[in-house]
N, C-alpha and C positions, 0 to 999 in steps of 0.2 A: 407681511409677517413671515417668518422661516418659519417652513416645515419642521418636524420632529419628529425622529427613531421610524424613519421608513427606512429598509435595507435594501440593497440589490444584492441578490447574493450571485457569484460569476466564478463558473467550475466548465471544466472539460466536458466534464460526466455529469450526469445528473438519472433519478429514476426514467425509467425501470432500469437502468445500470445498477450497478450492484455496489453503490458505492457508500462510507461513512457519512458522506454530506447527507443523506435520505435520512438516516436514522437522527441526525443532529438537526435537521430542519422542523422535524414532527416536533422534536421538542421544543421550537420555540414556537409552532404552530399551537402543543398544548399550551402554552405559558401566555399567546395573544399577542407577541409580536407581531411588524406589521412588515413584509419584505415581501417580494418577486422574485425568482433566480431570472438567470440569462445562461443560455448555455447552448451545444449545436445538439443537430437530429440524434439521436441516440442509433447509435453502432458499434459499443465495446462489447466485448473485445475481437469480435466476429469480424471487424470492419467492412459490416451492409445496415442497411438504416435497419430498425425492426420493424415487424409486421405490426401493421397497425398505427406507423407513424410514415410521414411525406420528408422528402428529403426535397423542401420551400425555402423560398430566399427566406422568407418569412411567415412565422405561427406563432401559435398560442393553445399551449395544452395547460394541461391541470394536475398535480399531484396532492390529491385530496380536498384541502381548500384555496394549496398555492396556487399561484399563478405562473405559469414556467412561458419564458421569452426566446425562440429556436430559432434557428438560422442553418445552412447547409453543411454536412462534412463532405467532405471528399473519400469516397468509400473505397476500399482494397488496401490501406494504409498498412493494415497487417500483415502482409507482405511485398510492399515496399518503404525502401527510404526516402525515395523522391517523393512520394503520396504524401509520407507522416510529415515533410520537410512543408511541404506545400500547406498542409491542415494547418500548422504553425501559422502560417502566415495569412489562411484564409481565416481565421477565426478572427487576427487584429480586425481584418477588415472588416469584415460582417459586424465582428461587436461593438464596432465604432460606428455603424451606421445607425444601430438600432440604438445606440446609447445616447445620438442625436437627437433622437425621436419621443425619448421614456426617460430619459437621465434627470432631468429636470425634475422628476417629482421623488428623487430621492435625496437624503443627507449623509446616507451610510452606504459602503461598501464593504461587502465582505467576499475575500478570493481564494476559492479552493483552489489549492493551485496542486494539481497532482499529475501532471507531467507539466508541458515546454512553461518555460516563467513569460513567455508572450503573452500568453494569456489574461495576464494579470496588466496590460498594456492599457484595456478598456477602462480597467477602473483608475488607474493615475490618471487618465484622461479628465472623467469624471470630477477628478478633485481639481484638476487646470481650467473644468469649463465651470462647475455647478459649485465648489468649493465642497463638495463630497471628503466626510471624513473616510480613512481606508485602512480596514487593518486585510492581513493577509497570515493563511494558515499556512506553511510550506511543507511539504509532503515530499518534495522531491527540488536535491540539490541541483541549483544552474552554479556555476558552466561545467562542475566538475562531469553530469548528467552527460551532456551533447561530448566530451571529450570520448565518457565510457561507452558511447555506442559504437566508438570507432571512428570519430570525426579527427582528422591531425591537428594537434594543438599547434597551428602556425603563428605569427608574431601576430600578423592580420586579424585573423580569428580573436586569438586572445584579448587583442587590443579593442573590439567590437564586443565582446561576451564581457568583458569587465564592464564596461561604461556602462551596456545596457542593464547591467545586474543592480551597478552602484543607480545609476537613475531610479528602479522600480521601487529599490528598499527606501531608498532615501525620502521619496517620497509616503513610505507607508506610516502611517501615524500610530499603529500597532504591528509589531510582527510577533507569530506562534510558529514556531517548530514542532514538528511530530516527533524525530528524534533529537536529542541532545546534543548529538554531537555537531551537527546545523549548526548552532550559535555562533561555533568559533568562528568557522568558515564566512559565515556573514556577518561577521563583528567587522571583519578586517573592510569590507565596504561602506558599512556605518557605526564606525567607533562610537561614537556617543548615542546608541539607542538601543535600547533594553528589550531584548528577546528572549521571548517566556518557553519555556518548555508545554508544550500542550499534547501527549502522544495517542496516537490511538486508541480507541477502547474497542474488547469484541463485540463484535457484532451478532455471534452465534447464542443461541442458549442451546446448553447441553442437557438434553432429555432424552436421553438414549431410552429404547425398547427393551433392547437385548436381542434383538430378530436377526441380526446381520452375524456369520460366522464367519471367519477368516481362515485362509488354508492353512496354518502353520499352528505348531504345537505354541511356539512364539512370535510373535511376530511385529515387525519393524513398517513403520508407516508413513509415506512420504507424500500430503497433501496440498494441492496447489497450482500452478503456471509451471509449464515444462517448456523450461526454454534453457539457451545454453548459458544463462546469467545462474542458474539453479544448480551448476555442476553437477550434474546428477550422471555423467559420464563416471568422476573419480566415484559417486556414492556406492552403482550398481559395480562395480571393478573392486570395490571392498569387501560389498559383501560378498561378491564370488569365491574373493579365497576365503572369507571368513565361513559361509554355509560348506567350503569343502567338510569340513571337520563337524558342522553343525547341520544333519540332512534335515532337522524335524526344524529351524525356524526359516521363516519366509519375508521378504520384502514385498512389500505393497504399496502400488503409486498410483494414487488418487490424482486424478486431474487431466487435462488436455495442454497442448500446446503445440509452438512450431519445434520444437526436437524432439519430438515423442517419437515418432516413426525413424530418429534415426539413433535414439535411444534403447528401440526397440530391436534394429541391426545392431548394434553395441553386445545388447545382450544375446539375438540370436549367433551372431559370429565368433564370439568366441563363449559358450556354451555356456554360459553363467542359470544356475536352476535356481527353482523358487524364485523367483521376479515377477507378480501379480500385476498385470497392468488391468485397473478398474475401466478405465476411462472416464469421464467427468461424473460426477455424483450429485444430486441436486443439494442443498447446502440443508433442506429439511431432513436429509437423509443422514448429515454427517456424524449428529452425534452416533448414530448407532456404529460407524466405521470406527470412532474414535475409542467406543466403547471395547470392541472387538479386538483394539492395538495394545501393545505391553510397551512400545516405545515409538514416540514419533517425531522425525529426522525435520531439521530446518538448515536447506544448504545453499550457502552462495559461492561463488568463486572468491577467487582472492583478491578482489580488488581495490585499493585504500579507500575509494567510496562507500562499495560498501561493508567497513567495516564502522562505520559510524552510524546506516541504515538500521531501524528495528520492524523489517517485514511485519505488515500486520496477521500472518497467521498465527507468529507467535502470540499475540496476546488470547487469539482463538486454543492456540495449544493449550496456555494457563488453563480457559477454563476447564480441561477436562482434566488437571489433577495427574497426568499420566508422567513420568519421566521425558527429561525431551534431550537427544541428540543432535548440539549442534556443530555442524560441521564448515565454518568458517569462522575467520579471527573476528574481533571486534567486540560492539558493544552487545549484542545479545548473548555471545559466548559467556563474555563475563559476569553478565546477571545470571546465566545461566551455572555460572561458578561461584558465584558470589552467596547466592541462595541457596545452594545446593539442588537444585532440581534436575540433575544431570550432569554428561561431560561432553566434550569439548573434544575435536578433534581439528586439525591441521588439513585443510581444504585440499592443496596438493600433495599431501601427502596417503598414497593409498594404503601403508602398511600400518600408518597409524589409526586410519581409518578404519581396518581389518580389527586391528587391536581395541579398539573401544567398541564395537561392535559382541564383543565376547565379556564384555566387563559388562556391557546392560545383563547379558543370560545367564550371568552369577548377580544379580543382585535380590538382597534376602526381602520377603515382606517387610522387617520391619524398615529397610530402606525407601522402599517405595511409599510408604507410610511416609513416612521424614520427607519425603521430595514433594508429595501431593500438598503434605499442609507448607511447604515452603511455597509452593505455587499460588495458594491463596492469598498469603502474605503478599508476594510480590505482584498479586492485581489488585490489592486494598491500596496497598502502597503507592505503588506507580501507577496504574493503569483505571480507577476508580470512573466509572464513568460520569458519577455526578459531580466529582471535582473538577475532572476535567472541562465539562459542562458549563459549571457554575466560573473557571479561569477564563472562558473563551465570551461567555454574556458578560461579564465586567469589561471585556477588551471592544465590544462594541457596540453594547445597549446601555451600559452604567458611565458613561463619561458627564461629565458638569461641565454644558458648553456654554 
């Protein structure tokens, strides 16, 4: 007789990582689903295993009543290419071994897939060995992804990154996208199958104290990964000419990363004042930073990927209600336009940057007002997390096989 509605769930990350799959797993752990994840040693984004965990061909840990199935990363990844190039490829193999071993007692697969789409290799496997049904969440676009890290898009390449992309969809019996704009790009692989929107929901609840004060009479708040995908070069170059004129508001950048320190020459070299560097802030801390902010900045480069990406701090931003500044094209601009909860500036461009910058420090209360209830609107709306919830359990607990 076939098994029924046992799941493997198969992500990068998994707890004490800090990821959405934790919070969406508790929930079907309250609800009596019956699933295992598979995933490697835990080391984001520090890339070293954490204390407290072995970096073993093979384990067995526990996240409350789950059962979690581990296997080795290759640690230092975060600062190198070669490393992150090679975790790629050690994960196939590892997950394949174990999925030799455990695959058999499942029907379901489920793939957080939130960096390389390799990953997602073990569970097509699964449906080739065990007839495993598979759906997959997609968080991060292949191949456009490996092109934007700075890989050459060669004929070779290209020719290799398409086949393997059309295999992994092709084979999924459901696919979810976090952003929208995903679909298109993987419709053209698999024309005939129906790709749901499923995006992010926050993870934060905002309970601010009121205990945290910020230097500036106003002040502008940029929280999150400093890295040079974040532009935060053109963001701190904007407000430099913009605080010329304006001595009493301040920038503040919440977070760590690999361009902080040379973020921070940026701004010590050529003399730019008021630039708060917190450095990383525990996430229990955050509502009160948030609370403390009059406008907080979400900025990527200009790159056609991601202008289709909806970073998950934004749906973190919604819930505090606050105006939000964002500083790159694409779809978060435009909700961010669309609703009114803010404006929108031109990623390379720093004088426009400078200029909207001064449009936040004339806006009246009752604009702020208008922009906050627009912001709830647009997490009922889009971002609900029980819908979102209840679209992703029908995609792989509610099928009639």
């Amino acid at each position: 007789m076939r098994r029924k509605n046992k799941a493997l769930v198969i992500g990068e990350a998994f707890y004490p990582e800090d990821f959405l799959i934790n919070d969406l797993v508790q929930e079907w752990e309250k609800d009596g689903y019956d699933f295992e994840v598979l995933t490697r040693a835990p080391s984001y984004p520090f890339g070293k295993v954490y204390q407290g965990y072995k970096n073993k061909i093979y384990q067995t840990t526990y996240f409350n009543t789950i059962k979690i199935h581990r296997f080795p990363v290759w640690q230092g990844y975060e600062k190198s290419v070669l490393i992150k190039v090679l975790n790629y490829f050690s994960f196939v193999f590892w997950s394949f071994w174990v999925i030799l071993f455990i695959g058999r007692r499942f029907d379901r697969v489920f793939i957080y897939q939130t960096g390389p789409l390799t990953l997602a290799t073990a569970g097509i496997l699964m449906k080739k060995f065990f007839g495993a049904k598979v759906t997959i969440w997609t968080q991060d676009l292949w191949p456009e992804t490996v092109y934007a890290y700075g890989f050459k898009k060669t004929r070779f390449l290209s020719f290799c990154l398409d086949h393997f992309v059309k295999w992994i969809y092709k084979n999924c019996d459901s696919i979810l996208v976090s952003c929208e704009g995903f679909s298109e790009r993987i419709q053209r692989y698999v024309p005939d199958k129906m790709i749901d929107f499923a995006p992010n929901w926050s993870l934060m609840e905002y309970n601010p104290t009121g205990k945290i004060k910020l230097p500036g009479d106003f002040n502008f708040t940029f929280a999150g990964n400093i890295g040079k995908v974040q532009n935060l070069d053109n963001v701190v170059r904007g407000f430099g000419m913009f605080v010329k004129s304006n001595p009493k508001a301040y920038l503040n950048i919440i977070g760590d990363g690999s361009y902080l320190n040379e973020l921070k020459g940026i701004v010590s070299n050529e003399n730019i004042v008021n630039v708060n560097f917190t450095g990383r802030i525990p996430l229990s801390d955050m509502s009160d930073y948030y609370q403390a902010s009059d406008v907080l900045i979400i900025s990527l480069k200009n790159v056609p990927l991601y202008e289709i990406m909806i970073p998950s701090k934004f749906q973190a931003y919604l819930t505090t209600r606050k105006p939000i500044f964002a500083i790159f094209n694409g779809e978060v601009r435009k909700m961010v336009e669309r609703y009114h909860i803010g404006y929108g500036a031109e990623p390379d461009n720093i004088e426009d940057i400078t200029k909207i910058f001064s449009v936040f420090l004339k806006l009246s209360e009752d604009e702020k007002h208008s922009m906050s209830e627009s912001a709830v609107t647009l997490l009922n709306n889009t971002f609900n997390k029980k819908q979102i919830v209840e679209k992703i359990n029908s995609r792989i607990w509610n099928r009639n096989e």
